[in-house]
C-alpha positions as CSV (number, residue, x, y, z in Angstrom):
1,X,46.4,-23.3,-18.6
2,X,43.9,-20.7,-18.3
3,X,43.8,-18.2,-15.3
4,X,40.4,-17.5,-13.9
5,X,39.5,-14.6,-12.2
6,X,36.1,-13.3,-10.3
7,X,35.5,-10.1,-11.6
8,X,32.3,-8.7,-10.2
9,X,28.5,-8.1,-11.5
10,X,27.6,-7.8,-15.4
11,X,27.8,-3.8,-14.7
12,X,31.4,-4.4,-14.3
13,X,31.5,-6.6,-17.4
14,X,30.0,-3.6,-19.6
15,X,32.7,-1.0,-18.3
16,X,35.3,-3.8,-19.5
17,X,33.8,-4.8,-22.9
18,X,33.4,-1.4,-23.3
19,X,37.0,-0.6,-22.5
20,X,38.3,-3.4,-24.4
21,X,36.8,-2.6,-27.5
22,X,37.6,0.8,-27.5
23,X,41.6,-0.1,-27.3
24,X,40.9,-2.5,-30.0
25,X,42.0,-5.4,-28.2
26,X,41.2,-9.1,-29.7
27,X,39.3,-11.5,-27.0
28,X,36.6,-13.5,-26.5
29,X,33.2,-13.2,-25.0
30,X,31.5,-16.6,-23.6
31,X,27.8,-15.4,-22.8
32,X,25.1,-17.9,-20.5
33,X,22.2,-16.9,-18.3
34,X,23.6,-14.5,-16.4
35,X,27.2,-15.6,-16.7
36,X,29.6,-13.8,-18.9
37,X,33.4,-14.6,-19.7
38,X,35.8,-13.1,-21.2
39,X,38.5,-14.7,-22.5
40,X,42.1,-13.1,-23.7
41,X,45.9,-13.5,-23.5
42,X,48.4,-11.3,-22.5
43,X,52.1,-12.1,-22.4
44,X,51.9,-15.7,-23.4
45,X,49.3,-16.6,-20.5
46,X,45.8,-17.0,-21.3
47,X,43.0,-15.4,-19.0
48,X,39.2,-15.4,-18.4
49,X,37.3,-12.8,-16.1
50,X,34.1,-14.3,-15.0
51,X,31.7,-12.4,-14.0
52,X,28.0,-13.2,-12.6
53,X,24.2,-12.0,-11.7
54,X,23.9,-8.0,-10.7
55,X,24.4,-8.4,-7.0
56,X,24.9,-10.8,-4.0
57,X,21.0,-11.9,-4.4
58,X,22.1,-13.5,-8.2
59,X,24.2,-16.0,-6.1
60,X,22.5,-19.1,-5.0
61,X,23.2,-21.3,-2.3
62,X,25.8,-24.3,-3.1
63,X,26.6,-22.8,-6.4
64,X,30.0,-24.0,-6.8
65,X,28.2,-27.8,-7.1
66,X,28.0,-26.8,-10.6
67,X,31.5,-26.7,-11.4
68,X,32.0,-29.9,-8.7
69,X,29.4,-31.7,-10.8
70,X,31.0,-30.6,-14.2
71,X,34.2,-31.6,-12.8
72,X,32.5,-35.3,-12.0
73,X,31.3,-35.6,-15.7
74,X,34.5,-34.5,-17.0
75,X,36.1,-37.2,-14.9
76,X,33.3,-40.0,-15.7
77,X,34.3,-39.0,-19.2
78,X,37.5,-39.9,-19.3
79,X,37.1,-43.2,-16.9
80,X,34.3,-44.6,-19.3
81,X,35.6,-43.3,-22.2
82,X,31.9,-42.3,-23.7
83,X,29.3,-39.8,-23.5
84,X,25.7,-41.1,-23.4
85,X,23.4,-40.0,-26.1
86,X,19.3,-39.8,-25.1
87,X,17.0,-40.6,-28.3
88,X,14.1,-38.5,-26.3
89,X,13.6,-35.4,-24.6
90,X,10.5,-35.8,-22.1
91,X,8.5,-33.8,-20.4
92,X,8.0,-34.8,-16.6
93,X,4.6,-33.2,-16.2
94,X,1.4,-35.7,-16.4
95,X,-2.2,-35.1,-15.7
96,X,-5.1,-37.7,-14.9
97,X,-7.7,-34.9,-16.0
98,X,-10.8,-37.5,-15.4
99,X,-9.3,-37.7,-11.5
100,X,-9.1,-34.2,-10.9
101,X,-12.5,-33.7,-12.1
102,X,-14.0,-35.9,-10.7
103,X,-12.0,-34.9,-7.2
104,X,-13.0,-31.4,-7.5
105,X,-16.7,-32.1,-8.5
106,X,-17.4,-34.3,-5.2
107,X,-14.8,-32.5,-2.9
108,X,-13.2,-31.4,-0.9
109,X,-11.4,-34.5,-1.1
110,X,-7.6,-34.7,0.4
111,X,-5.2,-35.6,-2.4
112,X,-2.0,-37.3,-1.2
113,X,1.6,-36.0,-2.5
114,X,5.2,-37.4,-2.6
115,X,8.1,-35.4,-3.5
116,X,11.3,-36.6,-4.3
117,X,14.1,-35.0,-2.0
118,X,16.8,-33.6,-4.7
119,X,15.5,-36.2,-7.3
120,X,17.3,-34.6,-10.5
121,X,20.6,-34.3,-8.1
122,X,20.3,-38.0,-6.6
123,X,19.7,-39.5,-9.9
124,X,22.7,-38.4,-11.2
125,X,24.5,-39.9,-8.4
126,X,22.7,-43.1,-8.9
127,X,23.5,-43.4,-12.9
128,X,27.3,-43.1,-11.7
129,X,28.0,-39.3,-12.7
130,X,29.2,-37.7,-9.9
131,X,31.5,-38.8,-6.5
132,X,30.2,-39.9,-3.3
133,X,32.2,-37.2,-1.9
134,X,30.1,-34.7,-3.9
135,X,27.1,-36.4,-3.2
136,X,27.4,-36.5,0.3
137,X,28.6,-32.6,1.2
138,X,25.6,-31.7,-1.0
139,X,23.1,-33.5,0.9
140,X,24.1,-32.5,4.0
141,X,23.1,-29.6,2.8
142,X,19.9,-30.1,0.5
143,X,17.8,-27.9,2.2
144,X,20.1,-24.9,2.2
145,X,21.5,-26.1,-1.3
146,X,18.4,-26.8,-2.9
147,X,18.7,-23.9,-5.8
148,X,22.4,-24.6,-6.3
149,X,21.1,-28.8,-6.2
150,X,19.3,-27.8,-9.1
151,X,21.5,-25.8,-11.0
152,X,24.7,-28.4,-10.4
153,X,22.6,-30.7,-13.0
154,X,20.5,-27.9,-15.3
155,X,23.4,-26.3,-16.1
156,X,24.8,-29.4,-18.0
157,X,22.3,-28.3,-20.7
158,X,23.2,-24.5,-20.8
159,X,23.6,-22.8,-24.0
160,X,26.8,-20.5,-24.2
161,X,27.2,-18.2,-27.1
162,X,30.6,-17.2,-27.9
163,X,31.2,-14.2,-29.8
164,X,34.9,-13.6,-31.7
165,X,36.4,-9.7,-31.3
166,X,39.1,-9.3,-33.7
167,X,40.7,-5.3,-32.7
168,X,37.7,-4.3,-31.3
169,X,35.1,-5.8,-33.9
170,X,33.2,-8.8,-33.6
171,X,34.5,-11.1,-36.2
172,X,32.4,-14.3,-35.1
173,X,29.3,-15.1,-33.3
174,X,28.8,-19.0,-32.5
175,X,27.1,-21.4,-30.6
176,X,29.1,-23.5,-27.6
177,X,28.5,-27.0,-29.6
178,X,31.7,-28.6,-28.1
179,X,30.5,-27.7,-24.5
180,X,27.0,-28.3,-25.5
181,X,27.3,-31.9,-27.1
182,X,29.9,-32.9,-24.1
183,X,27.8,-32.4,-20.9
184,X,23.7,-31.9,-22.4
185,X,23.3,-35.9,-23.0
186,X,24.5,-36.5,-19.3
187,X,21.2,-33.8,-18.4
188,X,19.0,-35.5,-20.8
189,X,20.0,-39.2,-19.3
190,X,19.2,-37.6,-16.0
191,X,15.5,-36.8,-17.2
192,X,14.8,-39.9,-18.8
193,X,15.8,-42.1,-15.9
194,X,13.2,-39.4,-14.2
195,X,10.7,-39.8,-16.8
196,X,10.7,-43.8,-16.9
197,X,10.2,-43.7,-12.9
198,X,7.0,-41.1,-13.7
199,X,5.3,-43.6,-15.9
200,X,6.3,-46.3,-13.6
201,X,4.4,-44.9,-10.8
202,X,1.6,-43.7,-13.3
203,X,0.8,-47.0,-14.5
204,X,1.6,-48.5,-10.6
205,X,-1.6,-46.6,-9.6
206,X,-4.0,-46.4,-12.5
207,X,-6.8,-44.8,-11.4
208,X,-5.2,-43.9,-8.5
209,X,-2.9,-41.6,-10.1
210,X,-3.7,-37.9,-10.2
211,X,-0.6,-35.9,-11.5
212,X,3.3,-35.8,-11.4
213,X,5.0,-32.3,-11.6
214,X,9.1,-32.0,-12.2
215,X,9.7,-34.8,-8.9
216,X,6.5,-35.6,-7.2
217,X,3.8,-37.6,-7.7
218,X,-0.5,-36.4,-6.7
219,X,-2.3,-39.5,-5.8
220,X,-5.2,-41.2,-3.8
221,X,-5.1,-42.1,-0.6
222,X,-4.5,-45.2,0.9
223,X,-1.8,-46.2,-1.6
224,X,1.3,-44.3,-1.0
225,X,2.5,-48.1,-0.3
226,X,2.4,-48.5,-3.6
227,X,5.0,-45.1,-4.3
228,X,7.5,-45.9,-1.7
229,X,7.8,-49.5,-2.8
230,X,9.1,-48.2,-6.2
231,X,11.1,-45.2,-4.7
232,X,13.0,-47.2,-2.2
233,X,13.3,-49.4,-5.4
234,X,15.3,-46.2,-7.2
235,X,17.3,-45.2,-4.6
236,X,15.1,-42.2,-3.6
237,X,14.2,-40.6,-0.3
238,X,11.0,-38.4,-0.3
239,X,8.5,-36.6,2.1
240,X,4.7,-36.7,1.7
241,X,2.3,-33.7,2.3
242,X,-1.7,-33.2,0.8
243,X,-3.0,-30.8,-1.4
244,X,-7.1,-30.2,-2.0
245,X,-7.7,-29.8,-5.8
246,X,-9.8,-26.3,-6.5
247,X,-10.7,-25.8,-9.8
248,X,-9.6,-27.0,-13.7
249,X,-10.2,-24.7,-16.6
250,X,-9.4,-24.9,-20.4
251,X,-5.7,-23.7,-19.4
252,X,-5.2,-24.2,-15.5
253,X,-5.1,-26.2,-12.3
254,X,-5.6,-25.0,-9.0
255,X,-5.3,-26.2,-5.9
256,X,-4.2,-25.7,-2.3
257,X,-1.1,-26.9,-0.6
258,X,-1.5,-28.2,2.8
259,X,2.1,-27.9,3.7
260,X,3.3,-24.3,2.2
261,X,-0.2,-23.5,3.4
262,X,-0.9,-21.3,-0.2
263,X,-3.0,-21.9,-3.1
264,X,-0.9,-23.0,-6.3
265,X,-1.5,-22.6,-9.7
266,X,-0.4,-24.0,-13.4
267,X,-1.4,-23.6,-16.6
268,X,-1.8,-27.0,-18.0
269,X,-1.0,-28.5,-21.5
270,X,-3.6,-31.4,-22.6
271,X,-1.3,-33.0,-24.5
272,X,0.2,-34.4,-21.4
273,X,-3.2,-36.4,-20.2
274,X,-2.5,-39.7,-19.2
275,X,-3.9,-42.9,-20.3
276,X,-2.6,-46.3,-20.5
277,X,-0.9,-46.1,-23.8
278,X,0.9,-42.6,-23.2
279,X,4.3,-42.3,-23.3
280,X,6.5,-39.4,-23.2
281,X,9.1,-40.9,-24.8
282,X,9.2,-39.5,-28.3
283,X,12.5,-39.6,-30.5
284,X,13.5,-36.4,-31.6
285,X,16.8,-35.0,-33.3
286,X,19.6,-34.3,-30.6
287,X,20.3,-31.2,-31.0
């Protein structure tokens, strides 16, 4: 069984790597975002010094979800006996460009939005992955945990590089597959189910449909009916709010939120333009 101990900020990790490699010792470096293990035995027991982020500000709200959510995987793992495995990697960004030209040509016109409330986080506990119990002391908490709500189920797609020392010398520098290919599909499930609920709403409201960003949908008004029939549908709670589209170059959209009371901007990829027969559902090599 491996020991696990908090060892501070990633200054802290230099002193030790540094220290380490000059006494020639033989460990293991795990490295991810701004996570960085190192792994080592002494006297028969095996330990691993974590360390994390250059100060308290690095540490988000509800952080230890992503080690409760892990843990929730792991455990659907070993119930179900399978990991899933996604054909497709989508996107979950869509733009009607003809509808937000033509809205900021004759406005100002009110544009109507509905964000999902910890969609990525919800979903998850909808296709089974994680525990009522962590489910329900997270969203008691969503608006505090919102950050750690969203790293619980991102990090399931992290890339850790682990890097061999052999008496002071790096003698191997590899990628995390057996992390990667155990925990990634059950991320990529999570945007999928996300991605099929984005086209249902898209082709729900036609012409009525404006844009989807990450977990909300930009439409018309009059027909958020229409959204909260399929939401409700999925399982989803949500909150509405308007926005007043600005102005569409070659590479942006602006516009200006209502509710954060700010302008907002993003620069746009045309390849995600909807029409009837888009679909964002294109098989690629898992990787």
């Amino acid at each position: 069984m491996i020991k696990s101990i908090k060892s501070g900020y990633l200054d802290k990790f230099d002193k030790d790597l540094d220290k380490l490699v000059k006494s020639k010792s033989s460990f293991k470096v795990i490295s991810s975002g701004l996570t960085r293990k190192i792994v080592f035995n002494d006297n028969d027991e095996t330990y691993k010094r974590v360390y994390f982020g250059t100060s308290r500000k690095d540490i988000l709200p509800g952080v230890y979800l992503v080690n409760a959510v892990r843990k929730d995987v792991d455990d659907y793992i070993q119930k179900e006996g399978q990991i899933p495995m996604s054909l497709y990697k989508p996107k979950l960004i869509l733009y009607n460009y003809k509808r937000i030209s033509d809205a900021i040509a004759t406005g100002p016109k009110i544009i109507h939005a509905i964000d999902i409330n910890a969609c990525y986080f919800t979903t998850a506990f909808n296709l089974g992955y994680i525990t009522q119990k962590t489910y329900d002391k997270a969203w008691d908490k969503r608006k505090e945990y919102k950050l750690g709500l969203l790293a619980s189920i991102g990090s399931l797609n992290k890339h850790e590089l682990i890097e061999e020392f052999k008496e002071g010398e790096i003698e191997d520098t590899r990628m995390n597959w057996e992390f990667k290919n155990r925990y990634s599909p059950f991320y990529w499930e999570v945007i999928n189910y996300v991605a099929k609920v984005m086209m249902e709403i898209a082709h729900a409201l036609g012409d009525d449909f404006y844009m989807w960003l990450t977990d909300c949908v930009y439409l018309e008004k009059g027909k958020q009916h229409v959204i909260e029939k399929i939401l409700n549908k999925h399982g989803y709670a949500y909150k509405s709010f308007v926005i007043e589209f600005e102005a569409m170059t070659e590479r942006k959209i602006t516009w200006y939120d209502f509710k954060s009371r700010e302008q907002k901007i993003i620069h746009h990829n045309i390849m995600l333009g909807y029409h009837e027969k888009y679909t964002p559902f294109i098989e690629t090599k898992y990787e």
